[in-house]
N, C-alpha and C positions, 0 to 999 in steps of 0.2 A: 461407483466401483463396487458398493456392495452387492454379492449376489444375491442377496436376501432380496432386494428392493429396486434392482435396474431391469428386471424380466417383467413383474409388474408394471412398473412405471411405463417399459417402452410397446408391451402390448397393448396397453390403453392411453398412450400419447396420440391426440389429433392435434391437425393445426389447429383447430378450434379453442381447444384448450391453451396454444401457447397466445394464439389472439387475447384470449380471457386474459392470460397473466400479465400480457404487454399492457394492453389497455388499462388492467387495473393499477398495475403500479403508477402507471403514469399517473391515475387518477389520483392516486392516495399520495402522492407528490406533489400533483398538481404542475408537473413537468414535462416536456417531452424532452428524450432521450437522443443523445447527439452520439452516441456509441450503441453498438450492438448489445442487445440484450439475451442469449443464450436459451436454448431451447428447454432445457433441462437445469435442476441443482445438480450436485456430484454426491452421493452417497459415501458417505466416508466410514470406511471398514473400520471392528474396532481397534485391528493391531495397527494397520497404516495410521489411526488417527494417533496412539498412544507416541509411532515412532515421530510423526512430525511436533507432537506434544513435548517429548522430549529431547528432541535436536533446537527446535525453535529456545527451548527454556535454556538449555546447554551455552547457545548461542550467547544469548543475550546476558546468561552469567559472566562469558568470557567477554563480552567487549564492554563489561560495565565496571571490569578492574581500573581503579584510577590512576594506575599507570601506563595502562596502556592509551585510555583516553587523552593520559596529556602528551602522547605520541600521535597519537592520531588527529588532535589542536592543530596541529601544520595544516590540515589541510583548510585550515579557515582563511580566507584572502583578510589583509588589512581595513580594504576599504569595506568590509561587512562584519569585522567584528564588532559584536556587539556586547557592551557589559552588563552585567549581571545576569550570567550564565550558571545553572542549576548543575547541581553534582550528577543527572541523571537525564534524560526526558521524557517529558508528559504523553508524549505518543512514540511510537517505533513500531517498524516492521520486518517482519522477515519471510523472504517468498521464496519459498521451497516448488523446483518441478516435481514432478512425479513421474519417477524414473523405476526400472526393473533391474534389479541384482541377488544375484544367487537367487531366480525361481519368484522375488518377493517386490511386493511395490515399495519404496524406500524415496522420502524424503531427500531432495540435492539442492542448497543453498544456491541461488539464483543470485540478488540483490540486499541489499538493508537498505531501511532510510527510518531518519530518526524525525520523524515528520507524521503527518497525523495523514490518515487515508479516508474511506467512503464511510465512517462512523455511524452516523443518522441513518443513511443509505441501506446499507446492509439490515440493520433493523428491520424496518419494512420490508426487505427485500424478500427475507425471513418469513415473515408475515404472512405475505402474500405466495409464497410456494409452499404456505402452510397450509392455506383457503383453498388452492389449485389443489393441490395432492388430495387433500380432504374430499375432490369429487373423482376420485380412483379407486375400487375396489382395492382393500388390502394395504392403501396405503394414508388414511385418515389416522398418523399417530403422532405423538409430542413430538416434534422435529425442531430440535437445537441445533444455533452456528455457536456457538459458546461454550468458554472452556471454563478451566479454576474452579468449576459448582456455581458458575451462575444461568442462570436465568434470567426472561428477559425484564422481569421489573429491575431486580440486583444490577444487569448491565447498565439498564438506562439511570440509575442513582450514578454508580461509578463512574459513568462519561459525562453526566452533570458534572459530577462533583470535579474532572478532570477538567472540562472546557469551561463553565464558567465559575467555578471554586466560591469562596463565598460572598458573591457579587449576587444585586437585583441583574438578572440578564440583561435589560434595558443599561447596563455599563460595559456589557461585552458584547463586542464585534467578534465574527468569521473575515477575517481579513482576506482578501484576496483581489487580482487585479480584476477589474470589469465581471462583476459577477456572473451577471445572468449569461455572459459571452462565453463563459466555462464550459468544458463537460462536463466538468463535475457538477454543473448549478443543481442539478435534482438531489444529491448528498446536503447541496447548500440548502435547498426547500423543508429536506427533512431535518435540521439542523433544528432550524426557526421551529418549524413543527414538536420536535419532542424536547427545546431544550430552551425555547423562548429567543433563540439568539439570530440576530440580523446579520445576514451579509454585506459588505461593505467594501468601497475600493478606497486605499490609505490615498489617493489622488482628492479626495473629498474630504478629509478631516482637515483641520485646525489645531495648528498646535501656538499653546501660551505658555510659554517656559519652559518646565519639564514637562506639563502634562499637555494632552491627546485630547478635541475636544469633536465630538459629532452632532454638529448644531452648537445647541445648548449644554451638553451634556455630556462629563468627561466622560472617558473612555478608561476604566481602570482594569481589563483583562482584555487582549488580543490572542483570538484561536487563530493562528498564524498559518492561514494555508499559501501565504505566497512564497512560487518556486523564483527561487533568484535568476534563472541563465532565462525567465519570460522578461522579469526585469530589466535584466541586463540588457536584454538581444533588442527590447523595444527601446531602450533609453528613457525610462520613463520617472519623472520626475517627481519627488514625495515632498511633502512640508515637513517632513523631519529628517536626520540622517541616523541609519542604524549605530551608529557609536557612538552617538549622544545616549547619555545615559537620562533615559526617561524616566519616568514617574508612571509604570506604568505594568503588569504582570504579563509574562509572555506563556502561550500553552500552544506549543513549545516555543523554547527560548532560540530564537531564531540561528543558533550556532549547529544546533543540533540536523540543523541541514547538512551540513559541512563533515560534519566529524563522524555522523553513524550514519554509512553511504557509501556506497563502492568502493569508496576511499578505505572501508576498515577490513576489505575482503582479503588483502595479501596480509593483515595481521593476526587472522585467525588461525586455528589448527582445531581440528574434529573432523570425524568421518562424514558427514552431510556436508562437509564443503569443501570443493574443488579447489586445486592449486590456482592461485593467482598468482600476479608481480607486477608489480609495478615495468610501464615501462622504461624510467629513467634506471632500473636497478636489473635490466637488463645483459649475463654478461653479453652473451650469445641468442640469433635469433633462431627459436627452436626447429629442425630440420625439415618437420612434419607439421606444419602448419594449419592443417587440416582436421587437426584435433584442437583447434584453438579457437575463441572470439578474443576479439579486441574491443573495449569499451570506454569510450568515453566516463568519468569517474563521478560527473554531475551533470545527467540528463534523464528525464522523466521517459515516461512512457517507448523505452526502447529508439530513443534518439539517440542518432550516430553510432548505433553497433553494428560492427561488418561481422558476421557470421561466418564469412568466407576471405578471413584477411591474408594480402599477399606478404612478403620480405618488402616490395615496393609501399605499400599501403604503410609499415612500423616505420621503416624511414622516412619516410615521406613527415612524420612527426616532426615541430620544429623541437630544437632541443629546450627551448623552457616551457616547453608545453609537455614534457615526456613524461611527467611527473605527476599529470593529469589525467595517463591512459593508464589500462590494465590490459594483460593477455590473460585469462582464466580459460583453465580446462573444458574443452566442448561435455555438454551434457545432452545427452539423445533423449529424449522425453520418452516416453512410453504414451503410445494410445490406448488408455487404460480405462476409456470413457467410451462405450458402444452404442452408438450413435442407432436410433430407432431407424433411421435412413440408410443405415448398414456404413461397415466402416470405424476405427476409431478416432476419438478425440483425446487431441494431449490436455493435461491439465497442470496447471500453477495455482499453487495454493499461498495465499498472503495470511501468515498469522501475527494478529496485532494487537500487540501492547499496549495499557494504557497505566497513567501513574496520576493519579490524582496529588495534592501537592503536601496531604497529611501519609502518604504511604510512601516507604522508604526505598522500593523495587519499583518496575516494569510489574504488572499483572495481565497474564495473556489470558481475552477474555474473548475475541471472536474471531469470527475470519473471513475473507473474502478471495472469491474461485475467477479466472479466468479460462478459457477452454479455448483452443488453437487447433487450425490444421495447417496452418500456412508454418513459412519457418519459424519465423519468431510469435511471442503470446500476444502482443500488444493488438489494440483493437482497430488500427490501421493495418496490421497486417493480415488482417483475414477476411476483409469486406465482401471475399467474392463468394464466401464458404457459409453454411450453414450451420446448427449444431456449435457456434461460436459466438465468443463474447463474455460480457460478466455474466456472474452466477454468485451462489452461494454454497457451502459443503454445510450437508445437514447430517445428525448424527440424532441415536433416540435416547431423549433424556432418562436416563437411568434413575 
């Protein structure tokens, strides 16, 4: 979006070059890539990055009041509470579109989720659109995804210190179901890569007692990237049960799925975030329906959001499910990314928290880009389109 830096970039954009950056990342992961990878980073102006800087920070002040959080506890099911739940968590995010109002690009709350994202990933991602750019006239410069004053040594201490806290890594697991079967396994490559830590499916451990055991060797920190409705949806059966109170440290505490997540959008108030509601808190269904999504309240990557919800489609909800859904405000993206191929790209910006387990906050410390032309940003919805997919927002270290 900067115009400093997207005129450059897009008159010396070949496919050649985006060949170079596909293949290299994959090298330097040692992965290949089950999503689209993005033609471009997004340039991020310094007044748009300041405003998402501080809506993201606003945010996450508001929903870390602890009484609002032990409102927002309902939404954690029985059979997945888990004990020994942290005042805070270890990872959160919040994904802001990039929308136009009055004349200016402006950050509009999308999603949260109190869950850890492409951490490792992005790092290299970084990296590598560092080495690309570097063979561009006018644009071989310090190019940071990182906020708070760090840099990328500072970052990778602070995401150690957050994922495997003060454990030999060889005792902490990247949890997730059937790793390498993931999209994400190339975040899980670079995990092991800068943080020592193996990926793992909980279908393979052992448990003796309270504790976790892999092999030989207990298991005393789990980077918890497993999402519950894959869980659920497969029925898939663990040697432990999440409400047994383990012997065992969570990053993140496996509640924090639940509670900071779609679920916390009808209890916020700030200008970067659109009206939501609950659907069970519904009085009337709104006339104009066409300024609406409906979304499902616990689903990843843009599962089960109708875009285009009818009066039929809210009713159609059964009544102890209603409680599950939201109607929030349609937000029109701005195509605010000019596409070397002519044309704009919308973009979604993820900024993401981390909290180590000696710091007492959320520390917003990087970020990660999606870019869309299709309706929605997810990376099945744009398969047919170019100029789309992940990315990262680079900005010049000051």
């Amino acid at each position: 979006m900067d115009p400093r830096f997207r005129p450059l970039f897009n008159a010396q954009f070949t496919p050649a070059l985006y060949d170079w950056y596909r293949n290299e990342l994959s090298r330097r992961v040692a992965s290949q890539f089950a999503f689209r990878l993005a033609e471009s980073p997004v340039f991020l102006p310094d007044d748009f990055k300041q405003r998402a800087v501080d809506a993201a920070t606003a945010i996450v002040r508001q929903i870390s009041d602890p009484a609002l959080i032990e409102q927002m506890k309902a939404a954690i099911p029985d059979r997945w509470n888990t004990p020994g739940m942290d005042r805070l968590p270890s990872f959160a995010q919040v994904d802001f579109a990039v929308v136009r109002e009055d004349g200016q690009l402006v950050p509009k709350l999308i999603e949260l989720q109190g869950f850890p994202s492409l951490t490792g990933l992005q790092v290299i991602q970084r990296d590598t659109w560092k080495d690309a750019l570097a063979q561009m006239e006018g644009l071989d410069l310090a190019w940071s995804c990182w906020f708070s004053g760090y840099d990328r040594e500072a970052f990778i201490d602070l995401a150690k210190r957050t994922i495997v806290g003060l454990h030999d890594p060889a005792e902490v697991i990247l949890m997730d179901i059937d790793p390498p079967a993931q999209k994400t396994y190339p975040d899980f490559a670079a995990t092991k890569q800068l943080f020592g830590v193996d990926a793992v499916d909980p279908t393979t451990l052992t448990r003796r007692g309270r504790k976790l055991y892999r092999g030989g060797t207990e298991i005393r920190r789990i980077y918890n990237r497993v999402v519950f409705d894959e869980l659920i949806s497969k029925r898939i059966e663990l040697p432990f049960d999440y409400r047994d109170d383990l012997d065992v440290e969570w990053a993140p505490h496996p509640n924090w799925y639940w509670v900071w997540s779609k679920y916390s959008l009808p209890f916020l108030r700030h200008p970067s975030v659109p009206q939501a509601t609950f659907v069970s808190d519904l009085k009337q269904v709104p006339d104009d329906l066409s300024r609406y999504v409906l979304k499902p309240l616990f689903s990843f990557a843009g599962g089960g959001v109708n875009v285009d919800p009818t009066r039929a489609d809210i009713d159609a909800i059964p009544d102890a499910e209603r409680h599950a859904w939201c109607i929030q405000e349609k937000i029109e993206y701005e195509p605010a990314l000019e596409a070397a191929d002519g044309g704009g790209v919308k973009i979604e910006i993820r900024m993401m928290f981390l909290r180590p387990d000696d710091e007492s906050e959320p520390i917003l410390a990087q970020n990660l880009v999606r870019l869309s032309r299709g309706k929605m940003l997810g990376v099945d919805f744009n398969k047919q389109y170019t100029w789309v997919g992940s990315s990262v927002g680079l900005s010049i270290t000051s």
